[in-house]
Z-matrix of the N, CA and C atoms (Angstrom, degrees):
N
C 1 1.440
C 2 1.537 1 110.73
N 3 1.520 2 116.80 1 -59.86
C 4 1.535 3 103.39 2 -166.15
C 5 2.107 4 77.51 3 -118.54
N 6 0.991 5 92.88 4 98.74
C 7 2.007 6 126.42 5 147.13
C 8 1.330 7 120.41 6 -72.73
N 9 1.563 8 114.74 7 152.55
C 10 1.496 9 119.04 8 -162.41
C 11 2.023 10 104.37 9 -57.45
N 12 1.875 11 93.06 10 -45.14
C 13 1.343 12 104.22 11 171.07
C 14 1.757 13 118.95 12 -33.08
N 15 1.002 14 121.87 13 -58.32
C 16 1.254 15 131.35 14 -179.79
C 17 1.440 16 131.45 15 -58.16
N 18 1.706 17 99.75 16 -56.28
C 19 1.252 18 112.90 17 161.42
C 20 1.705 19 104.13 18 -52.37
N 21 0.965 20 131.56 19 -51.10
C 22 1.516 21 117.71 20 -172.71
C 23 1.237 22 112.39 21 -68.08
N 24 1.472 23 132.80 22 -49.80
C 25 1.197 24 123.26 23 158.82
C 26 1.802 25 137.41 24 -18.29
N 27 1.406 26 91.46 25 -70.89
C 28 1.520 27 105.33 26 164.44
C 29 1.982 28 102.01 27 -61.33
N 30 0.786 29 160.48 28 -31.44
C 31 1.357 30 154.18 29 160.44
C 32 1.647 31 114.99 30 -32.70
N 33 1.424 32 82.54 31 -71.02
C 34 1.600 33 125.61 32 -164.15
C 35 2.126 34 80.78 33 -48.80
N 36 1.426 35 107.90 34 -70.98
C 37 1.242 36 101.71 35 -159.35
C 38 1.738 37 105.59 36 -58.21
N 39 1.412 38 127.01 37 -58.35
C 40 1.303 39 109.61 38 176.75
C 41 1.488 40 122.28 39 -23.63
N 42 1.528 41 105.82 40 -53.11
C 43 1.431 42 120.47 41 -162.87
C 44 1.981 43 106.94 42 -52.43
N 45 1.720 44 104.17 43 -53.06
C 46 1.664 45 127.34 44 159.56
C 47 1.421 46 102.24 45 -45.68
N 48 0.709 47 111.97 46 -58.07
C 49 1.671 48 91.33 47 -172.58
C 50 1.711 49 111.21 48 -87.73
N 51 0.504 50 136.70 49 -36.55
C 52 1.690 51 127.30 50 141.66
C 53 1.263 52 115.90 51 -32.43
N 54 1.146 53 124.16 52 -53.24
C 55 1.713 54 118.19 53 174.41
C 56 1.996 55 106.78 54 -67.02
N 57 1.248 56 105.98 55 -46.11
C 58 1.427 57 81.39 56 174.66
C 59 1.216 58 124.04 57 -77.21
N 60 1.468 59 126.21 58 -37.94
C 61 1.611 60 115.08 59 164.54
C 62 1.381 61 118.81 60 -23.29
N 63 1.482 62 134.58 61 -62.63
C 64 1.382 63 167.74 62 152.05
C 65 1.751 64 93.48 63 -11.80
N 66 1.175 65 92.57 64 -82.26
C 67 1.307 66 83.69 65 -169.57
C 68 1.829 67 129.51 66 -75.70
N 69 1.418 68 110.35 67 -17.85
C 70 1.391 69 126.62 68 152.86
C 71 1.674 70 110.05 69 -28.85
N 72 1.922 71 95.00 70 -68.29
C 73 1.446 72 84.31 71 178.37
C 74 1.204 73 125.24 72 -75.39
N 75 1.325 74 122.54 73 -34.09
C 76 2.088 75 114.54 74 170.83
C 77 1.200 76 104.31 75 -48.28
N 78 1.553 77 142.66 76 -34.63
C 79 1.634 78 143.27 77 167.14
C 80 1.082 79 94.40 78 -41.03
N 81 1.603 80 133.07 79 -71.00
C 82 1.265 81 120.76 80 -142.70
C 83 1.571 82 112.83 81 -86.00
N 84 1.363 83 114.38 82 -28.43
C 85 1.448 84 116.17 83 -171.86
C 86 2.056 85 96.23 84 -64.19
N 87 1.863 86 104.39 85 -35.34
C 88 1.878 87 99.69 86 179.69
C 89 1.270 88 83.90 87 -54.43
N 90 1.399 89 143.89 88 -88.46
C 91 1.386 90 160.55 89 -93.07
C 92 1.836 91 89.51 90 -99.19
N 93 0.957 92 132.77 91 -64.93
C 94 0.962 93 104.90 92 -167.41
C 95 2.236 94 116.71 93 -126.77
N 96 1.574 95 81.58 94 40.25
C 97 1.615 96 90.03 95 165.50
C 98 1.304 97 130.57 96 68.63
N 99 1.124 98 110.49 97 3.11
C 100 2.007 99 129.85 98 -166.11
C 101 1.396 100 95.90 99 -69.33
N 102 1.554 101 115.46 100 -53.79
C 103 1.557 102 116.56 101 -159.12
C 104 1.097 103 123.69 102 -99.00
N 105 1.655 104 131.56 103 173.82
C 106 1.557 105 133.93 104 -172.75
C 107 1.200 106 103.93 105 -53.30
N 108 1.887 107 132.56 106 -23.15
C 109 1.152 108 114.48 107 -140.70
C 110 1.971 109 98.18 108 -102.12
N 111 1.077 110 106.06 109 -21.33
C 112 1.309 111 125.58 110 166.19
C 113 1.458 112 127.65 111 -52.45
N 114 1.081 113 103.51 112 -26.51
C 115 1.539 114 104.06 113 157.81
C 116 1.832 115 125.00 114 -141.41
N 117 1.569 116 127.77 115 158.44
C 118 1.552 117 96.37 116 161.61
C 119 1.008 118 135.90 117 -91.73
N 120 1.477 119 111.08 118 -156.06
C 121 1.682 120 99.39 119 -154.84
C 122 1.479 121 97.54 120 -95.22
N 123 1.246 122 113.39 121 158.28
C 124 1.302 123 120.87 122 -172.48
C 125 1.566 124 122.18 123 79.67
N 126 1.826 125 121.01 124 -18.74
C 127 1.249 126 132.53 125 173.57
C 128 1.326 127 120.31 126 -72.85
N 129 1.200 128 122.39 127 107.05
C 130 1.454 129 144.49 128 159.73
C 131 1.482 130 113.56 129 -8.54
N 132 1.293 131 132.10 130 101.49
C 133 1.722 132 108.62 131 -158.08
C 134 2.118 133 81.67 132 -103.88
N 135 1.454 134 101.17 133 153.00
C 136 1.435 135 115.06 134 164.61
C 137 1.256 136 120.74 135 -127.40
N 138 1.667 137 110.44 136 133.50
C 139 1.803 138 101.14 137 165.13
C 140 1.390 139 128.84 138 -43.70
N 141 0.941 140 108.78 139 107.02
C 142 1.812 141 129.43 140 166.73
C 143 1.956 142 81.46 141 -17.67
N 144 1.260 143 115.67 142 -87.96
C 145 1.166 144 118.69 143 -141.03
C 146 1.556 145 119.01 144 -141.05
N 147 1.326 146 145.10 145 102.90
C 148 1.096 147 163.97 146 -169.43
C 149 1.323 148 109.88 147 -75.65
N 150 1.711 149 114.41 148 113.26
C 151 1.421 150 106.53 149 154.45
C 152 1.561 151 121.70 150 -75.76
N 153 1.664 152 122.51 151 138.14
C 154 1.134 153 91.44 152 161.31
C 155 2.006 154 123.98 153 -93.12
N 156 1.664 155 81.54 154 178.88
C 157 2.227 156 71.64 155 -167.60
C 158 1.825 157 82.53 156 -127.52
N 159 0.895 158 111.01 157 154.63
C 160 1.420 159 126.74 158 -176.56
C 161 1.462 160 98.50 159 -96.19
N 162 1.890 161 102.63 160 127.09
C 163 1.486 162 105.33 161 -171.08
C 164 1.416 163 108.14 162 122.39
N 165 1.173 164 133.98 163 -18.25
C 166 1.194 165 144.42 164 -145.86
C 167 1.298 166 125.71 165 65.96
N 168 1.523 167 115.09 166 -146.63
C 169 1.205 168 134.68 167 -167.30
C 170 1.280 169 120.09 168 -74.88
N 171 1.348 170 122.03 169 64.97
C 172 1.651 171 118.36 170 -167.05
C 173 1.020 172 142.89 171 68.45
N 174 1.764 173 106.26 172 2.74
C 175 1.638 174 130.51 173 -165.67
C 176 1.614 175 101.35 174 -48.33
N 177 1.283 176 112.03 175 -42.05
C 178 1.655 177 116.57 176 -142.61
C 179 1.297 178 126.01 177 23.79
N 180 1.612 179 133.46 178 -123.01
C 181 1.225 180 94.05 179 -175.30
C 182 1.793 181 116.54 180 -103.34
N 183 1.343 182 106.80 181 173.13
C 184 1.508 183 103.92 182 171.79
C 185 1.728 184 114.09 183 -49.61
N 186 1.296 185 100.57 184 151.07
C 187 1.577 186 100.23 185 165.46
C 188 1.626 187 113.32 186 -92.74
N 189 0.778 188 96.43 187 153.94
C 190 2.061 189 117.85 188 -175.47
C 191 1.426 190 95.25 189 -91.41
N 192 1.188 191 134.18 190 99.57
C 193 1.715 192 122.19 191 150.39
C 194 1.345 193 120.85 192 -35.45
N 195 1.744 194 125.97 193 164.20
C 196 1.627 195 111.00 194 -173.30
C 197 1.281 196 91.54 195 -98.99
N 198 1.047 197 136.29 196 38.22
C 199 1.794 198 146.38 197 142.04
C 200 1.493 199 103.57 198 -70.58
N 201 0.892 200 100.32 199 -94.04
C 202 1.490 201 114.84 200 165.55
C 203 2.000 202 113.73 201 -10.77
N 204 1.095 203 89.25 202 -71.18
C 205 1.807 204 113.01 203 -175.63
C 206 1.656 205 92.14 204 -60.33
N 207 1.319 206 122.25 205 -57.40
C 208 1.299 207 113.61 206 170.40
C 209 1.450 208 117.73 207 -21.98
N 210 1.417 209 95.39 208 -86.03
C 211 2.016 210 120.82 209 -161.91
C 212 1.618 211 87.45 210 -40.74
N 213 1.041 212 105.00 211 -60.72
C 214 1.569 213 109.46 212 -168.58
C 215 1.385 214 126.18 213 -34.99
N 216 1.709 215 97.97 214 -52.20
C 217 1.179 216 119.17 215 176.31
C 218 1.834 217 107.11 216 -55.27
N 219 1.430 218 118.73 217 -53.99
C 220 1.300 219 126.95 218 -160.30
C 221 1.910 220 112.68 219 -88.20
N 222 1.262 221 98.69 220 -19.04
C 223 1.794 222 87.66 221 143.09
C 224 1.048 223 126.60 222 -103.76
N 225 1.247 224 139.41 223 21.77
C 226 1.327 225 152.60 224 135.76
C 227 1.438 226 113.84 225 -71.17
N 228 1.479 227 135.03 226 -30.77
C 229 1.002 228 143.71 227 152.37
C 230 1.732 229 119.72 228 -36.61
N 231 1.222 230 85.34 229 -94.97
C 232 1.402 231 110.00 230 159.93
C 233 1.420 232 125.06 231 -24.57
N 234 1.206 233 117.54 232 -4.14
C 235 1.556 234 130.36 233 170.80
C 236 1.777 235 135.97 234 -140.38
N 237 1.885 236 86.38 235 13.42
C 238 1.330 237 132.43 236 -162.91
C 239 1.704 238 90.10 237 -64.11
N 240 1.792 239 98.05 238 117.95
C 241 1.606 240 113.68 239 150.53
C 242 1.486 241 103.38 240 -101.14
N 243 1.637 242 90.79 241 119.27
C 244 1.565 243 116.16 242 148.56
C 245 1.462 244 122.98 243 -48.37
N 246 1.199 245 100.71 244 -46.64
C 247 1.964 246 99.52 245 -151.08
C 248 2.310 247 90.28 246 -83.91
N 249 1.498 248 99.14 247 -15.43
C 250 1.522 249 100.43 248 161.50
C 251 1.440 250 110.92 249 -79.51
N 252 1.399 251 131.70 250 -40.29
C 253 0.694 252 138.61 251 -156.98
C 254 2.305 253 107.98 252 -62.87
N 255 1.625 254 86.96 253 -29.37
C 256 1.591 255 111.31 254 -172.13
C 257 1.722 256 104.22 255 -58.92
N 258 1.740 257 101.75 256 -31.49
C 259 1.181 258 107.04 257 -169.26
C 260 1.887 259 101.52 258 -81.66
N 261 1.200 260 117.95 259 -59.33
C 262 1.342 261 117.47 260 171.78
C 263 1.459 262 107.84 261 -39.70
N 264 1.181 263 127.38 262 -35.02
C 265 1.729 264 114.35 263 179.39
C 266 1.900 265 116.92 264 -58.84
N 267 1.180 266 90.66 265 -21.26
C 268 1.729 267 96.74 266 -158.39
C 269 1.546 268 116.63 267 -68.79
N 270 1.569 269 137.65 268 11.13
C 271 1.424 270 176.87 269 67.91
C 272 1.529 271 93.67 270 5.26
N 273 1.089 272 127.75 271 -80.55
C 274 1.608 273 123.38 272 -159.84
C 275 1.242 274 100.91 273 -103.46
N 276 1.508 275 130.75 274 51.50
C 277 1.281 276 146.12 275 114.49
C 278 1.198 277 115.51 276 -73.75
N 279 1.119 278 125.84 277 -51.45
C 280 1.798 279 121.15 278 -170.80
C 281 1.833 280 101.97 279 -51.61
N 282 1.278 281 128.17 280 -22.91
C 283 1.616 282 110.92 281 176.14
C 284 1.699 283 79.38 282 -131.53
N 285 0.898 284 171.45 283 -65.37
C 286 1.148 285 137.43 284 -166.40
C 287 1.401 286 144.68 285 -79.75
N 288 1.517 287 124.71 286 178.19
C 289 1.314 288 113.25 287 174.01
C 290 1.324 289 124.36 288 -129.59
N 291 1.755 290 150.62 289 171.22
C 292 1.162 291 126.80 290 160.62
C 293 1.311 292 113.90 291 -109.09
N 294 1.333 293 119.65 292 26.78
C 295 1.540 294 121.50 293 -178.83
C 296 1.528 295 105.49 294 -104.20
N 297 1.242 296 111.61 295 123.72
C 298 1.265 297 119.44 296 175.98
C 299 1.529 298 123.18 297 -41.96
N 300 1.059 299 110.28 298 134.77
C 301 1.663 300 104.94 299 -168.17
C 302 1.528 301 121.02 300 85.88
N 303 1.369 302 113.98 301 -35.97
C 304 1.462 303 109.96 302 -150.93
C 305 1.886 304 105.29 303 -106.05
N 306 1.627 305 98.36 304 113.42
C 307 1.619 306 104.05 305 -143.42
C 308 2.266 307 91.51 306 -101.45
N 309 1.117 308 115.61 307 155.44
C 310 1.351 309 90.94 308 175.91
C 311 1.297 310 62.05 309 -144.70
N 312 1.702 311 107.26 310 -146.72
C 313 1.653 312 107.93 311 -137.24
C 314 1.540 313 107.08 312 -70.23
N 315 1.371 314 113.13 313 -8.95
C 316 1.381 315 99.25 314 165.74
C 317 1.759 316 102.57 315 -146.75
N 318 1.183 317 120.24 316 153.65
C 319 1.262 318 141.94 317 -162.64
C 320 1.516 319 102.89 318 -22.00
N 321 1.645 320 125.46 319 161.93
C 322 1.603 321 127.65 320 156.46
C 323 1.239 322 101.73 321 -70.97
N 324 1.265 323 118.31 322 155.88
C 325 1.649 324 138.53 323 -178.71
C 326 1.237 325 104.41 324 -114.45
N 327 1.529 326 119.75 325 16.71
C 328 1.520 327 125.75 326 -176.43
C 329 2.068 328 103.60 327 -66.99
N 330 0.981 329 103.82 328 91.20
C 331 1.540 330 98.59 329 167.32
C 332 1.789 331 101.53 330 97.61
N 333 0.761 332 80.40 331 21.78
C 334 2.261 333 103.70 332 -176.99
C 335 1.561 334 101.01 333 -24.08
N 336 1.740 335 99.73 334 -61.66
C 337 1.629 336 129.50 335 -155.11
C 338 1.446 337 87.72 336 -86.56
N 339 1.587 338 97.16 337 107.78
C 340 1.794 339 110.59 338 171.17
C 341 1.544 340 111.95 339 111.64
N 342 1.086 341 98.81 340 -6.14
C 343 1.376 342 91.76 341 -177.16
C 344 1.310 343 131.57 342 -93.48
N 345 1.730 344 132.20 343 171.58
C 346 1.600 345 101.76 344 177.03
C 347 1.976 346 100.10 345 -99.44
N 348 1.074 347 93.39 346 158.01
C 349 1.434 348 123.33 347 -163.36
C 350 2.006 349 99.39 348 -80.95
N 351 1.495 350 104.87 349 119.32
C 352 1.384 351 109.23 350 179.26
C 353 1.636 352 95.82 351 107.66
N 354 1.217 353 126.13 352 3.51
C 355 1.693 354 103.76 353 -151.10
C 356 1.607 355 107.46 354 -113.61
N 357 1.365 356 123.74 355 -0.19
C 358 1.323 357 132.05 356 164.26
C 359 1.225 358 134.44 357 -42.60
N 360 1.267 359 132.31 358 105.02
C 361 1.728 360 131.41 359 -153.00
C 362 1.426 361 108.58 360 -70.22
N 363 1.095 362 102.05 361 137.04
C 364 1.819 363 98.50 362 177.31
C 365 1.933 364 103.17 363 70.51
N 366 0.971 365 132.78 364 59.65
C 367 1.377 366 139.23 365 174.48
C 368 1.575 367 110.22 366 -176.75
N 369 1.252 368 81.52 367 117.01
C 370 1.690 369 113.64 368 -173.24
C 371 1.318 370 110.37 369 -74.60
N 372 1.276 371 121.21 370 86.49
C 373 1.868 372 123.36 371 -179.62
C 374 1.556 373 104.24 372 -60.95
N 375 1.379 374 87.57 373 -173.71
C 376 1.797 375 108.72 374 177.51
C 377 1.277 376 103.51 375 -99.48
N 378 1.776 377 109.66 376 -38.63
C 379 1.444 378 105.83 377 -163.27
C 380 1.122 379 119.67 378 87.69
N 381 1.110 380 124.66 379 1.50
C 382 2.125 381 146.49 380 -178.48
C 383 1.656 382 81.51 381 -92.04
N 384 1.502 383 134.74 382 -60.76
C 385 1.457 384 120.45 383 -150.75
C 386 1.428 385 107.63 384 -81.51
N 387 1.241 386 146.26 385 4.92
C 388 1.400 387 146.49 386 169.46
C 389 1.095 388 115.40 387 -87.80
N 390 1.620 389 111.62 388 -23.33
C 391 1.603 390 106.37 389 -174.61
C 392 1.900 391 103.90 390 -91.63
N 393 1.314 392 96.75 391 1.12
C 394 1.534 393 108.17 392 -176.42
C 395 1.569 394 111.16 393 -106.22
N 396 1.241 395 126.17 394 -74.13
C 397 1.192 396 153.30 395 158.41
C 398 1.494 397 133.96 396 -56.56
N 399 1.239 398 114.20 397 89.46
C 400 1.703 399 96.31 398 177.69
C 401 1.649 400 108.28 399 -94.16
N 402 1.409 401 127.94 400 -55.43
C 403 1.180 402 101.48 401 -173.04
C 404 2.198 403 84.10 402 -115.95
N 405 1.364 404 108.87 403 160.53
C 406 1.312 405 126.52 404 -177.64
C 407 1.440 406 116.35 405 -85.34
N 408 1.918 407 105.25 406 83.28
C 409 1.897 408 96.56 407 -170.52
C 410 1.659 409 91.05 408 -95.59
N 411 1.266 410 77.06 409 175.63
C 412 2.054 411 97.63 410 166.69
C 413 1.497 412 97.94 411 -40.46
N 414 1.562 413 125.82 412 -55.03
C 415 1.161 414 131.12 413 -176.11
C 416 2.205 415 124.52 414 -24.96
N 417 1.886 416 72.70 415 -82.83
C 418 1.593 417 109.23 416 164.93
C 419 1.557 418 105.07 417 -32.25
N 420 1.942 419 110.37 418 -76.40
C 421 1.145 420 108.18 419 -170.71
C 422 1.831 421 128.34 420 -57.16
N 423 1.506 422 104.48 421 -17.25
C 424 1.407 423 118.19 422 -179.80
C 425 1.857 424 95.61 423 -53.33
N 426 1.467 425 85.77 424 -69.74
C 427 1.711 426 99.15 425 -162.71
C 428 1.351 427 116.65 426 -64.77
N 429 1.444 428 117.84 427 -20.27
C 430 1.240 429 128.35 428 169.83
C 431 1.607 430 125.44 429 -49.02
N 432 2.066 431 88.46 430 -53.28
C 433 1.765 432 106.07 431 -165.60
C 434 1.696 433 90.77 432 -93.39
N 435 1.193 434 125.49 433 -6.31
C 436 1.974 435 109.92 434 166.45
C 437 1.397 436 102.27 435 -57.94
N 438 1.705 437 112.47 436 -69.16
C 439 1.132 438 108.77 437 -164.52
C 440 1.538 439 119.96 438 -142.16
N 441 1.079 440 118.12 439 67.94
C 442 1.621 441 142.08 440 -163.71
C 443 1.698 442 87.42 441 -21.27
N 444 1.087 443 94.32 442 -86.55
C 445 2.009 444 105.12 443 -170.70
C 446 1.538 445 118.63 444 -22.13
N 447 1.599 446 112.87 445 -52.65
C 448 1.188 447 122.55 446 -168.47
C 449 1.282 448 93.56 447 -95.34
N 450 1.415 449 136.23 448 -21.92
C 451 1.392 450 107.51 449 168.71
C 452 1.696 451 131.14 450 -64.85
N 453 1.454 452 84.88 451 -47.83
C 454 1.972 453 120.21 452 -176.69
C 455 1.125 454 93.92 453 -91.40
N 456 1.527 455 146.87 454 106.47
C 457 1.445 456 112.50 455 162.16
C 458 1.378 457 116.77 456 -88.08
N 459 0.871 458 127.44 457 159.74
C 460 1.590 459 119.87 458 -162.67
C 461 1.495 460 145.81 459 73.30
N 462 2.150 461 109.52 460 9.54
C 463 1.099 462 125.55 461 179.74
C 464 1.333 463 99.94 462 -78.53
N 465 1.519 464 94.28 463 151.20
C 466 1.362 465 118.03 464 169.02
C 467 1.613 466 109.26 465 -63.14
N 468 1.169 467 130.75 466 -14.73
C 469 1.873 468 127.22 467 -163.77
C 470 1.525 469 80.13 468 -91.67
N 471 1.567 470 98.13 469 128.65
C 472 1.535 471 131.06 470 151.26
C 473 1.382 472 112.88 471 -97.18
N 474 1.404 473 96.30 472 88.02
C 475 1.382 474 92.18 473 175.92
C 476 1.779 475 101.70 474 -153.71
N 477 1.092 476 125.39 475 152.71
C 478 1.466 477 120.88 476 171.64
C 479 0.833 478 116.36 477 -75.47
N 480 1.306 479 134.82 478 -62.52
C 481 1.583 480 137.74 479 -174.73
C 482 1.263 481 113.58 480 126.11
N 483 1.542 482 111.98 481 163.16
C 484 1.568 483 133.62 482 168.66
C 485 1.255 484 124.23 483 -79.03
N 486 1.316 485 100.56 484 107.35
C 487 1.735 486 105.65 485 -167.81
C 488 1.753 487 117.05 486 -70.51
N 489 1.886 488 93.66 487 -27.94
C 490 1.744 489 91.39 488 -152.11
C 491 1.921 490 77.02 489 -100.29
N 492 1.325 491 97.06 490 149.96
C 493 1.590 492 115.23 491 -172.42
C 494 1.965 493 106.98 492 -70.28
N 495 1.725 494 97.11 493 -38.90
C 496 1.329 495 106.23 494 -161.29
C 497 1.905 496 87.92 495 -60.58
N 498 1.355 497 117.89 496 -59.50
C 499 1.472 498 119.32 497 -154.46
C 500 1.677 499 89.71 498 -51.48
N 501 1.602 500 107.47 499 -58.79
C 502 1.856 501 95.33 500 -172.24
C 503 1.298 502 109.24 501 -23.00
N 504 1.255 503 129.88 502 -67.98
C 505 1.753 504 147.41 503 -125.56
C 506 1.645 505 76.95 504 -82.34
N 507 1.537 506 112.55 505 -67.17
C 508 1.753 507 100.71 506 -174.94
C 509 1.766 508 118.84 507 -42.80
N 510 0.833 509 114.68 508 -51.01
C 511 1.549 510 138.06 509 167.95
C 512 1.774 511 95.40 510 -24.87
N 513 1.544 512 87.15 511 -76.43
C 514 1.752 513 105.08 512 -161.64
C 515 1.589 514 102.71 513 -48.49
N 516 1.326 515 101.82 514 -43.04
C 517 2.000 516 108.73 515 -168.01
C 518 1.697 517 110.42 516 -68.60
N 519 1.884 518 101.43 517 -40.78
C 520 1.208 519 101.38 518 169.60
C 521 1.948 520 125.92 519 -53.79
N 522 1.438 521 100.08 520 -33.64
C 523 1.518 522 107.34 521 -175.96
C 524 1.445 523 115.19 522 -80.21
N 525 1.512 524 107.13 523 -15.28
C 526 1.621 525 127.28 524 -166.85
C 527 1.686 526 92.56 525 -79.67
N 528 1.281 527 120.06 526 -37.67
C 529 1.413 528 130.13 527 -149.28
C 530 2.076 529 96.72 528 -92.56
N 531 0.990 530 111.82 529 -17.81
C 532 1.337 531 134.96 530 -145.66
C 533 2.351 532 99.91 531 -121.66
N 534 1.384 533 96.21 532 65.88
C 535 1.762 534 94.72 533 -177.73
C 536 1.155 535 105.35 534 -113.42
N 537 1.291 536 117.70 535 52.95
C 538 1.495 537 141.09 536 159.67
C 539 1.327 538 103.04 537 67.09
């Protein structure tokens, strides 16, 4: 069944197709400039070809100062539904809780608004939110629930965050309303 003939065959072809893979890619790095061999050494390499993007040079959009993100935040406040706010909680139920004491994968939020930050009994911090946060205002929690990571760096909450300001503020009023 398997003869020297054969065995070499099956060789032979691995070996062929290994050589063309091989050389497929040295084709492509000549052909389209990717690799060392495409240019020499010391030669200045340039993009073949530039899209342009409307806007300029990669600007995309302006950044908002947290001035800005503030005000925003606090007339959005200022007009804050709670009983919406009940609905934005229902996401940060799956690791939290509003019963006093009762901690699941991340702390109760029983009495959240006012409190100092790290201070939940029986819940094992990171130690990232003290060097950020001392006590937890509307403020804190605004900038907190946009963008946990970039606010805190180094919190334990996996979570992305709340982009639109109005839901935060409902959020915040709902948790404000809510002291276990």
């Amino acid at each position: 069944m398997f003869d020297t003939m054969t065995l070499t065959k099956i060789v032979g072809g691995f070996c062929g197709a290994l050589l063309v893979f091989l050389l497929g890619g040295w084709l492509a790095q000549v052909v389209y400039g990717t690799g060392e061999t495409a240019h020499a050494e010391g030669e200045e390499v340039h993009q073949a070809y530039i899209i342009p993007v409307e806007g300029g040079e990669g600007e995309g959009e302006p950044e908002v100062s947290a001035e800005e993100r503030l005000a925003e935040f606090q007339t959005a406040f200022a007009s804050a539904d709670a009983a919406a706010g009940e609905g934005e909680f229902r996401p940060c139920a799956a690791c939290h809780s509003l019963a006093a004491g009762e901690n699941k994968t991340g702390p109760t939020l029983a009495g959240v608004v006012g409190r100092p930050s790290d201070s939940v009994e029986g819940y094992d911090y990171s130690g990232a939110l003290e060097q950020v946060v001392d006590v937890w205002s509307p403020e804190h929690l605004n900038f907190f629930l946009e963008a946990p990571q970039d606010y805190v760096p180094g919190t334990k909450m996996n979570f992305r965050g709340i982009s639109d300001a109005q839901d935060r503020a409902n959020l915040i009023a709902y948790l404000q309303g809510n002291p276990g």
